[in-house]
Structures are given as C-alpha cells and as structure tokens.
ZATORNU-532675 format. One record per residue (C-alpha): x, y, z. Coordinates in Angstrom, 1 decimal. Example, Ala and Ser with C-alpha at 12.3 -4.5 7.8 and 13.67 -1.06 7.14 Angstrom:
12.3  -4.5  7.8 $
13.7  -1.1  7.1 $
This chain:
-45.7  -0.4  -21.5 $
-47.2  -1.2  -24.8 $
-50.2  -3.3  -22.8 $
-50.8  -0.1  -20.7 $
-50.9  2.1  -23.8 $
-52.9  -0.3  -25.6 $
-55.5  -0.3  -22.5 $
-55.4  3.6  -21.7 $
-56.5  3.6  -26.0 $
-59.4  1.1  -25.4 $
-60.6  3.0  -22.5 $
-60.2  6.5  -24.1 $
-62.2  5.0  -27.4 $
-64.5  3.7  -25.0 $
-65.4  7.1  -22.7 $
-65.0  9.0  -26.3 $
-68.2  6.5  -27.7 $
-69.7  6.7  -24.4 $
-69.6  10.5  -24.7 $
-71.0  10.6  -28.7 $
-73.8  8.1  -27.4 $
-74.9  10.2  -24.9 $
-74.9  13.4  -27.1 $
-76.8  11.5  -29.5 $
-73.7  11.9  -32.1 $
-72.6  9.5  -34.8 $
-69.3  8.3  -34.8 $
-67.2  10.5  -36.5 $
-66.3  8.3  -39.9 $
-70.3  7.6  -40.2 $
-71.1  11.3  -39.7 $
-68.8  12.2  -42.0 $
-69.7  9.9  -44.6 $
-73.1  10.4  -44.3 $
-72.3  14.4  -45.0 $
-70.7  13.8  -48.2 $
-73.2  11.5  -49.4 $
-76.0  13.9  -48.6 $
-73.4  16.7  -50.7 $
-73.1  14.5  -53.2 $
-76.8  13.7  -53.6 $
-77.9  17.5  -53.4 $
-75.1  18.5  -55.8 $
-76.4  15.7  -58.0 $
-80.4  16.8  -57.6 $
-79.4  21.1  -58.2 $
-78.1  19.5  -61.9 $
-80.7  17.6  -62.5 $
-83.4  20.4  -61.5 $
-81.0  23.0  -63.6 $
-81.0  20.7  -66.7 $
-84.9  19.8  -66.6 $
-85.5  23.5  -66.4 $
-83.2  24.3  -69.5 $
-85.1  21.2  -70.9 $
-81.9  18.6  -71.2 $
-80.2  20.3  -73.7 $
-77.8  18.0  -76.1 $
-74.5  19.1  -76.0 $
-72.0  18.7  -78.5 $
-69.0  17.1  -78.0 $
-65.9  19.6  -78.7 $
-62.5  18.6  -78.7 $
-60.1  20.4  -76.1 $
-61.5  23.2  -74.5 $
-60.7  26.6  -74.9 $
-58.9  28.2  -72.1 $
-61.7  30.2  -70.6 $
-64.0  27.7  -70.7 $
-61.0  25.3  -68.7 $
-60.7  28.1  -65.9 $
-65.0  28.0  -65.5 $
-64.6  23.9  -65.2 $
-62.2  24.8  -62.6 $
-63.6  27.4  -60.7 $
-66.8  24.6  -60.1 $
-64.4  22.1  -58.8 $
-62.7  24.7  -56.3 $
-66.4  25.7  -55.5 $
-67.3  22.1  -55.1 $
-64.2  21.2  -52.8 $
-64.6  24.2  -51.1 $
-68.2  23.7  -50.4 $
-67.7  19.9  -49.3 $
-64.7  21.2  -47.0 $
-67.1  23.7  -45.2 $
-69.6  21.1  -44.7 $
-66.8  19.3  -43.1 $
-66.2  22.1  -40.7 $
-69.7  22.7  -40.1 $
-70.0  19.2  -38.7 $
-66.8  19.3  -36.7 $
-68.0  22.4  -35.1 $
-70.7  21.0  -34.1 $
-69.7  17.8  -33.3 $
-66.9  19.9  -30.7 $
-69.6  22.0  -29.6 $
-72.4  19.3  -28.7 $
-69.3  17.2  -26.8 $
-68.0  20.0  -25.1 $
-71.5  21.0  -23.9 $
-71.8  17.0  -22.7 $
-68.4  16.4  -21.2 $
-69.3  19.8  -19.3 $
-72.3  18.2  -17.8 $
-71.2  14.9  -16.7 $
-68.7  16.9  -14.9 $
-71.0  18.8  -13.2 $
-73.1  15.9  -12.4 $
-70.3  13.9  -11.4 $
-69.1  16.7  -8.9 $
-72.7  16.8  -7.4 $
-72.3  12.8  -7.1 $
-68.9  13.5  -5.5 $
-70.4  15.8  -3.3 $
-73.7  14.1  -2.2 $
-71.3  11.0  -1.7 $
-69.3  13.4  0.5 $
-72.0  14.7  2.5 $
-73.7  10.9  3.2 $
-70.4  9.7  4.4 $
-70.2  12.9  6.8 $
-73.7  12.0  7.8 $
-73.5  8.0  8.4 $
-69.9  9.0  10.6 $
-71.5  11.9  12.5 $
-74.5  9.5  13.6 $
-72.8  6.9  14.3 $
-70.8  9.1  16.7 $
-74.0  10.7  18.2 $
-74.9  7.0  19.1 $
-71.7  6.1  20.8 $
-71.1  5.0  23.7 $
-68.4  7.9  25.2 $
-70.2  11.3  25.8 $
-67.5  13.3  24.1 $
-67.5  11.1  20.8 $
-71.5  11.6  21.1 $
-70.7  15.5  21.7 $
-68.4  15.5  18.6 $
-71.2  14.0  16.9 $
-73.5  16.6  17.8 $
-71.5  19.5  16.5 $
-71.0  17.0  13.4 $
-74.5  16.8  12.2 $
-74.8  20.9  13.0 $
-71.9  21.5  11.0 $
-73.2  19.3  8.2 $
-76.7  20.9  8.4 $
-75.1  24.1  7.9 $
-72.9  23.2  4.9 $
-75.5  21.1  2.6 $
-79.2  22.7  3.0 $
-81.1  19.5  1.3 $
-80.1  17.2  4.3 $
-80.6  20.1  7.2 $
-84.0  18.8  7.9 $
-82.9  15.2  8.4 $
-79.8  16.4  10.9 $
-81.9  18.4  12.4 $
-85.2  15.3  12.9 $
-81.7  13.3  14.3 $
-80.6  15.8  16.7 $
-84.4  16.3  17.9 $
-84.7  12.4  18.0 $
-82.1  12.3  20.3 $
-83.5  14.5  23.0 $
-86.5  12.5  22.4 $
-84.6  9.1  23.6 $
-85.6  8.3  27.0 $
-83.2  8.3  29.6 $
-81.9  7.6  33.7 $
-83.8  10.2  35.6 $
-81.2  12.0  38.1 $
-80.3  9.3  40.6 $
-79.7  11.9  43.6 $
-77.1  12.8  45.5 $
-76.6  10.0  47.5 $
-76.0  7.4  44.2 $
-72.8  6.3  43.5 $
-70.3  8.8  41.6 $
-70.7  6.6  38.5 $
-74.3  7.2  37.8 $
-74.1  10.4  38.6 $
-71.2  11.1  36.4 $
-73.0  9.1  33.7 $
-76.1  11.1  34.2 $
-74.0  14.8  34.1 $
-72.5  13.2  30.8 $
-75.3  12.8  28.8 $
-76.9  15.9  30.3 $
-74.2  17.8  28.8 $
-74.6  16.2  25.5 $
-78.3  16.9  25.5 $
-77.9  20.4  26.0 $
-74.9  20.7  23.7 $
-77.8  19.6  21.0 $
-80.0  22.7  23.0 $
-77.3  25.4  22.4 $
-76.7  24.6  18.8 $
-80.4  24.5  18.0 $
-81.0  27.7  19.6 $
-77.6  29.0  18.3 $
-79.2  28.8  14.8 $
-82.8  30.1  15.3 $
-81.3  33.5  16.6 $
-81.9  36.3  14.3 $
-78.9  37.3  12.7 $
-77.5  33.8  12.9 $
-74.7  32.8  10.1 $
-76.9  30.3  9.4 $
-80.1  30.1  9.7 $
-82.5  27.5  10.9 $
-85.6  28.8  10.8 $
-88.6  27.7  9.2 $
-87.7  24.3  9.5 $
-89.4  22.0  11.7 $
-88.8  20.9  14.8 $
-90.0  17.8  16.9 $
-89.3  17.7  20.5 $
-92.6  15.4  21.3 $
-91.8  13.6  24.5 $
-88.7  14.9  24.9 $
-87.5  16.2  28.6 $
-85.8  19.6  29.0 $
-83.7  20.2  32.1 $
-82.1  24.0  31.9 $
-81.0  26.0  34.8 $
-81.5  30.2  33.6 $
-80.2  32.5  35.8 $
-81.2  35.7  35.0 $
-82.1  37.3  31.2 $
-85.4  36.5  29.4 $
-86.8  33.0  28.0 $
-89.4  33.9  25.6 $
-91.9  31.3  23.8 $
-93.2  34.1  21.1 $
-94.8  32.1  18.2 $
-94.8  28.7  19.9 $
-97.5  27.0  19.0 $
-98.8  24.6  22.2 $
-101.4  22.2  20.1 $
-101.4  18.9  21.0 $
-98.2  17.7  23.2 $
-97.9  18.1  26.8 $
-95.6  20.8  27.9 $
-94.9  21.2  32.2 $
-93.4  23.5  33.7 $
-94.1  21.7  36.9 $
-91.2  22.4  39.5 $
-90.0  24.9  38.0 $
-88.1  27.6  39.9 $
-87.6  30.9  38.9 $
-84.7  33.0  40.8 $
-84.8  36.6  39.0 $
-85.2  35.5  35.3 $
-88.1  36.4  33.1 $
-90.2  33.3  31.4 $
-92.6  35.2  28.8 $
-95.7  33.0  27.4 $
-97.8  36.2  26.5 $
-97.4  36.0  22.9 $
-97.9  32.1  21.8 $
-98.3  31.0  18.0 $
-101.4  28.8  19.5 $
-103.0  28.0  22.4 $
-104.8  24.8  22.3 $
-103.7  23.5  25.1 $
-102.2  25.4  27.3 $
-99.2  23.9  29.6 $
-99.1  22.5  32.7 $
-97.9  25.2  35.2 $
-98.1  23.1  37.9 $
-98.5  24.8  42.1 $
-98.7  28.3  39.5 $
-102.2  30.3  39.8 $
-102.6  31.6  36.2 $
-104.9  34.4  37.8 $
-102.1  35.8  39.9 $
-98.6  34.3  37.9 $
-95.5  34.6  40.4 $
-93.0  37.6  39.3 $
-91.1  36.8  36.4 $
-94.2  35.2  34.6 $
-96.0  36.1  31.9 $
-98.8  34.8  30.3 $
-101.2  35.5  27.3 $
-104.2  38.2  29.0 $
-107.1  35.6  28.2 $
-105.4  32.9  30.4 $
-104.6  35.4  33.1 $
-108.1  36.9  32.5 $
-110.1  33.6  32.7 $
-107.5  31.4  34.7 $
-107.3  28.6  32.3 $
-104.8  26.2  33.0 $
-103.7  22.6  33.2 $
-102.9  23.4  37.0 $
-104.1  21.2  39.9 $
-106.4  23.1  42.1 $
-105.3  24.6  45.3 $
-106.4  22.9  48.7 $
C-alpha cells in the first residue's frame, strides 16, 4: 500500500512538472521565491530613490518611540506583509489560471487523439472486411466504411477512393447459365456487394440526403457497372465525360428514361453502341448538338 501511494505521488509530481513545463511555469517554490526577491529588491530601490530625493538625511537616534510614531512603523509593516501577501496571490492566480487553461487543452487534444485512434481502428477493420473473402463480411464492410465516412468528414474522401477502388477491381465476367451453381453463386455474390457500394453512393449524393456526399470526388476509371432499371428516370446531369471510356453497348431499355441531355462535359462522348445518335430509341435523350450532328463513338450501320 505504501509502495502504491509512494508511486501514484511520483507520478502525480511527475504529470504536475510535466504540466508547469509545458505552460512555460516555474515550479512553484522557485516562482515564489523569485517574487519575493523581486519585492524585496523594489521595496529596497523605492527607499533608496525616496532617500536620494530627500538628499539622505541623518537621522538622529531617539530612544523609545513615541506611540504614534510606533503605530506609523506598524502600519508599513502590515502594508509591507500585505503587499508581499497579494503578490503571492497574484502569482497563484495565475499560476491556476495558466494550468487550468493547459490541462484544458491536453484534454482536448487527447480526446481528438482518442478519437482519430477510434476512427483508424474503425477504418483498418472495415477494410479488412471489404477484402474478405465471404460476401456478407465484405457487405458489412461496405456499410462500414459508409457509416465511417459519414461520422468523421476528414477521412470521407479516403472511404469513399476505397469504396470506388473496389468497383474498380477486375472481376469473373458472368459465366452463363449453363456454369456450375458455384460460379454462378459466386458471381451473384459479389454482384450484390458491388451494387450495395452503388446504392450507398448514390444514397448520399441525393439532394436532401442526411449526409451529404457531394462535392467530393469520385473515381470509377475502369470500373464495370451492371444495373438492371425498370422503369423511373437515370439522369447523368453534370457528368462530366472527359477522358475515360463510358459504353452503353448492350444496353436494353424496357420503359425507363436514360437522360444524357444536360452533361457537365462532353469531350468524348460515350459509346452507345447499335444506337443512331440522329434518331436515339424512346427513352433516350441526348445533348441537341450530338442529336443535331450525330456525333458518337457508335459503329457505323451496314
């Protein structure tokens, strides 16, 4: 017990000097020496300055002093104590002031280390998961790093270049009907997981969205979309075709509405495959200068 004591003491004196270092404080014995001395020396330089002005005068030695004079000599020694005590109380005040102030901040900081500490562990788990080997740990990944995104806003962009990298990882094309259940399962599997990452991408650039992800960037370069829209409206407004190839080769359209008329840029324009831009099928639109000039990617008709 007395060991443990003795320890806790030796680690409170040390967190206590730690604390005064940091604040840029003195110990308290040296500060308070220090204060007197300078008391002292001031006290002893006002006499000084007083006496050369009055020009040093001689004074006579008298024998005991009368009683007013003995209530004076007192009065300057209250004054004195008094003025040494609130010197003492100055620097306490400030001493508690300057520490408070300190202690306040490493507890901030340590809470944002604590927190960042958090939010990295979240990260490293929620990756790992994405990279698993079973689809649903790789879905809970998914929802992981969205969920993480959402609650600390300095690492959304990096949750958000992981979940894009993942749809940019190659992967087994459909084997077919006619391959075994296995690969097909393993094939509907990660399907679903890449279109999990879909849904909560676009879940978060709706307007209106709890939280938002817009105006962050987004990196889908080689990556492969499969989606099946039955009905509604898929609208590109704003995106900005500039450098990466985007098909909509083999696409079919059963009473949906694909809308390309107002892009963010138009550099190059996408691969619409059998598609004549001149005459788009029902359900198409396109900007008025391709329509107007038929500029496309598209393979000429026979």
């Amino acid at each position: 017990m007395i060991r443990a004591v003795s320890d806790g003491a030796r680690r409170s004196d040390a967190e206590q000097r730690a604390v005064e270092s940091e604040a840029g404080l003195w110990p308290i014995g040296r500060a308070l020496t220090i204060a007197t001395s300078v008391a002292v020396l001031g006290l002893a330089a006002v006499m000084v300055l007083v006496l050369a002005v009055l020009g040093f005068p001689q004074l006579a030695p008298t024998g005991a002093l009368p009683p007013s004079q003995l209530l004076e000599v007192l009065k300057l020694v209250l004054g004195t104590v008094a003025g040494v005590g609130a010197l003492f109380a100055l620097v306490m005040a400030y001493r508690r002031q300057r520490l408070a102030e300190v202690a306040d901040e490493r507890d901030e900081r340590r809470a944002r280390e604590d927190l960042a500490r958090v939010f990295n562990e979240r990260f490293a788990t929620a990756v790992g998961q994405l990279g698993h080997d079973g689809a649903a740990v790789r879905l809970a990944g998914a929802h992981a790093l969205a969920g993480l995104a959402d609650d600390w806003a300095p690492l959304r962009q990096t949750c958000i270049d992981v979940l894009c990298a993942y749809l940019q990882l190659p992967y087994e094309p459909d084997p077919g009907p006619d391959a075994p259940s296995a690969q097909k399962l393993a094939f509907a599997r990660d399907q679903r997981v890449r279109h999990t990452i879909i849904d909560v991408i676009v879940a978060r650039l709706r307007d209106g969205a709890r939280i938002s992800w817009q105006g962050h960037t987004f990196d889908f370069s080689g990556a492969v979309f499969h989606a099946r829209f039955c009905g509604g409206t898929v609208t590109f407004r704003g995106a900005e075709f500039s450098g990466s190839e985007v098909s909509f080769r083999g696409a079919e359209l059963s009473g949906g509405t694909v809308d390309l008329s107002h892009p963010g840029a138009w550099k190059v324009p996408p691969d619409l495959g059998e598609m004549d831009p001149a005459a788009p099928p029902a359900g198409v639109n396109l900007p008025a200068a391709m329509v107007d000039q038929g500029e496309t990617r598209a393979e000429p008709r026979a």
